[in-house]
C-alpha positions as CSV (number, residue, x, y, z in Angstrom):
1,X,0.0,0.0,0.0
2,X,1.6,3.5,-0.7
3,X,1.9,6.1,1.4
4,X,-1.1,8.7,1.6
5,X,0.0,12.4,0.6
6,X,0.5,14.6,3.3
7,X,-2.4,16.8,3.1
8,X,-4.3,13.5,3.8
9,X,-1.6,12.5,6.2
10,X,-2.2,15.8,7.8
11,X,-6.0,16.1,7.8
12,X,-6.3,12.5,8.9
13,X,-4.3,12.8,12.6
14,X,-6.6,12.6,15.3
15,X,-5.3,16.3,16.4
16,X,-6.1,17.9,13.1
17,X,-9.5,15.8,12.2
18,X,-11.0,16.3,15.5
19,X,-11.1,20.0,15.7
20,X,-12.1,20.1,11.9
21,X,-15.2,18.1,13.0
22,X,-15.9,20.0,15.3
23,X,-16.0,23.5,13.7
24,X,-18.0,21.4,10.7
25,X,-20.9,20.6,13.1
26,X,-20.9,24.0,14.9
27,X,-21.2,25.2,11.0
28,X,-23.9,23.0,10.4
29,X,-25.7,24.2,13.4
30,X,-25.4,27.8,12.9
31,X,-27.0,27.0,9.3
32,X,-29.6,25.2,10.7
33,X,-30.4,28.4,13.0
34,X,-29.7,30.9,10.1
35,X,-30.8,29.3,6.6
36,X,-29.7,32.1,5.2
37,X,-26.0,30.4,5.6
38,X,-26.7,28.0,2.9
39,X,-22.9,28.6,1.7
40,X,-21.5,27.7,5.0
41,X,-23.6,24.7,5.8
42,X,-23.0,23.2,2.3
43,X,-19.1,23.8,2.8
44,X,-19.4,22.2,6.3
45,X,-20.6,19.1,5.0
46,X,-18.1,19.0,1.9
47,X,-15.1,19.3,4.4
48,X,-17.0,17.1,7.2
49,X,-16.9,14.1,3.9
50,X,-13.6,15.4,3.0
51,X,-12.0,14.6,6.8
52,X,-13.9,11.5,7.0
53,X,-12.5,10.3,4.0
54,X,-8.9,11.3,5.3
55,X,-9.4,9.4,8.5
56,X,-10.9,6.4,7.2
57,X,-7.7,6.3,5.0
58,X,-5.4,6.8,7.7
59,X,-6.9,4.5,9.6
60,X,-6.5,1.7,7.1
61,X,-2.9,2.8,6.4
62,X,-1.9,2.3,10.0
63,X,-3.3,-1.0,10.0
64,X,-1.6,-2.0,7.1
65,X,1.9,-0.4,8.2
66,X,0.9,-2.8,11.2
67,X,0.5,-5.6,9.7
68,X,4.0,-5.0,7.6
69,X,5.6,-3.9,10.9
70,X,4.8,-7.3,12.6
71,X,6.2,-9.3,9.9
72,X,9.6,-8.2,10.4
73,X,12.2,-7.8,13.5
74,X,10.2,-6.1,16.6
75,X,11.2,-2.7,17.1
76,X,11.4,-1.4,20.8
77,X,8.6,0.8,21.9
78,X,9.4,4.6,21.1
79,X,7.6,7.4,22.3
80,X,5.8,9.7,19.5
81,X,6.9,12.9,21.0
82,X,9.6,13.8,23.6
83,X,8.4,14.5,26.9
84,X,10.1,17.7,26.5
85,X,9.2,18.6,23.6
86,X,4.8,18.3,25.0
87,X,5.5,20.0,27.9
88,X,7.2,23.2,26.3
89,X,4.3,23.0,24.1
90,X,2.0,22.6,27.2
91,X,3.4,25.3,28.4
92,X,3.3,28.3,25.5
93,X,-0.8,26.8,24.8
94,X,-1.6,27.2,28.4
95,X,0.8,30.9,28.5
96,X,-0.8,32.0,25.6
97,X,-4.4,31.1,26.4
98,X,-4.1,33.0,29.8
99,X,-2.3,35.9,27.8
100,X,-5.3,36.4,25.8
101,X,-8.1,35.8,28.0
102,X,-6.2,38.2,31.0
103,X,-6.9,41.1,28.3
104,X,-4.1,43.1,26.6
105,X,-0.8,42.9,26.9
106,X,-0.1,46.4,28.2
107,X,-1.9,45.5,31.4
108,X,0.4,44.3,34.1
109,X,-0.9,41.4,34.9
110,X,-0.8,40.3,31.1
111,X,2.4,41.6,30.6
112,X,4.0,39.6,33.3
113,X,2.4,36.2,32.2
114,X,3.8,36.7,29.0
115,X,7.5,36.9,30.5
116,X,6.7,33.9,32.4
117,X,5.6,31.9,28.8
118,X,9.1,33.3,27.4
119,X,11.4,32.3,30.2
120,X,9.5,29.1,30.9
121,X,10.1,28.4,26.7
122,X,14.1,29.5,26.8
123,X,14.3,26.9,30.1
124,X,12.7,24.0,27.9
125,X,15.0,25.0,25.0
126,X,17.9,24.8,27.0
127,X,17.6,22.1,28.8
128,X,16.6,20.0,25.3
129,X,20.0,21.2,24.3
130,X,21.8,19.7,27.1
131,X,19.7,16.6,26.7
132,X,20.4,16.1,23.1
133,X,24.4,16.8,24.3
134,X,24.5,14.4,26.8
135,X,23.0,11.7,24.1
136,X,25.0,12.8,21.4
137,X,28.4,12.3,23.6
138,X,27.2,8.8,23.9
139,X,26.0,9.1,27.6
140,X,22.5,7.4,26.7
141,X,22.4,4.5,24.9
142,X,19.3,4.0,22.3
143,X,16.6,1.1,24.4
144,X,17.0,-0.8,21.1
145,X,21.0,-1.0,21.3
146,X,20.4,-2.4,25.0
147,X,18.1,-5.0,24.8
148,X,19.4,-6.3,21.4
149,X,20.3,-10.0,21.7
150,X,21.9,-12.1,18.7
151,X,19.1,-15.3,18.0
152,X,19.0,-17.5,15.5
153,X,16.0,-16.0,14.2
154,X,17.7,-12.6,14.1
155,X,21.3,-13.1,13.4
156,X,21.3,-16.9,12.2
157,X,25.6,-15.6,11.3
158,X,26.5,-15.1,14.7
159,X,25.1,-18.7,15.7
160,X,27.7,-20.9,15.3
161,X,27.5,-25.1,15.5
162,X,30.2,-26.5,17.5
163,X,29.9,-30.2,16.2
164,X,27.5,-31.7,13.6
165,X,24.2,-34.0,14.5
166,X,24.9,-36.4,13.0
167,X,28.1,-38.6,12.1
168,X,29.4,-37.1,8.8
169,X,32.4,-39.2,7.0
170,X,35.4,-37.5,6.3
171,X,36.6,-35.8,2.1
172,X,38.2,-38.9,1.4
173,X,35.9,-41.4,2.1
174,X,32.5,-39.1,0.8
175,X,34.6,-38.8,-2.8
176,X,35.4,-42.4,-2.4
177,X,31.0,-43.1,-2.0
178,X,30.1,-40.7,-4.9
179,X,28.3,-43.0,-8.0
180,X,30.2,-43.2,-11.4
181,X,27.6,-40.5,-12.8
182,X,29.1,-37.7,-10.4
183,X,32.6,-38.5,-11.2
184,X,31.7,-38.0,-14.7
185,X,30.4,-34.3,-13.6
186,X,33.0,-33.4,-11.8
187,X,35.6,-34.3,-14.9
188,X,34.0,-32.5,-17.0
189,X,34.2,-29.2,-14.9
190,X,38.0,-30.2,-14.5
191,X,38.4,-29.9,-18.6
């Protein structure tokens, strides 16, 4: 199965589709109180299909990368977004929703909030970058390099047999076995 494009990559994500249905119904109801909004009610339902249609795909693209994923070596567990990473944007949503609902920004009270958003952002940032220093001078080790283990399955190389299972004769005596047929095949590659 390919790969969707991104805009259908994009519209499909939970985070994105979610909000989309939601601003389609509340379009859909304010054209059911005001018919006079026939142009916003009709392009509510065209992008209420439209995201549908994105999830549904999505959702059949994850099961199939799924389905591919389990066929081959397992993959350790991986978080989708550094913790860091959601709490900086915790953060600046939660900083910036209580900048604008405290007013303007030349009031005090809004003005000091918003220095708290920006030094709370410039802490995240630089402790990320001493985070990703620490990893990249080797001090953290990937969870897949740690619990790797050599099987047969995985790395049938590595496994080595010490004796055979069964009694195998020696060259000599296996040429001196071979039936007059092989001997004629192997002169002929000798020519």
């Amino acid at each position: 199965m390919r790969e969707p494009p991104t805009r259908v990559r994009f519209i499909g994500h939970p985070l994105v589709s979610a909000p989309i249905m939601g601003l389609c119904g509340f379009a859909i109801y304010a054209w059911v109180q005001h018919p006079g909004a026939i142009v916003v009610g009709v392009g509510a339902i065209i992008g209420l299909m439209w995201t549908v249609k994105a999830q549904n795909t999505m959702n059949q693209y994850r099961r199939w990368q799924k389905a591919w994923d389990s066929m081959g070596e397992p993959k350790a567990a991986r978080s989708p977004m550094p913790r860091l990473v959601a709490a900086l944007i915790a953060v600046l949503v939660v900083g910036g929703f209580a900048i604008a609902e405290s007013g303007t920004m030349q009031a005090g009270s809004g003005a000091a909030l918003g220095g708290v958003v920006v030094v709370g952002g410039i802490l995240a940032a630089i402790v990320a970058g001493i985070m990703a220093l620490v990893k990249r001078a080797g001090g953290a080790k990937s969870p897949r390099a740690r619990t790797r283990k050599a099987t047969p399955q995985t790395e049938p190389v590595r496994v080595a047999v010490t004796r055979p299972a069964m009694p195998v004769p020696d060259l000599k005596s296996a040429y001196g076995i071979l039936p007059a047929h092989s001997w004629d095949a192997i002169e002929a590659t000798r020519k």
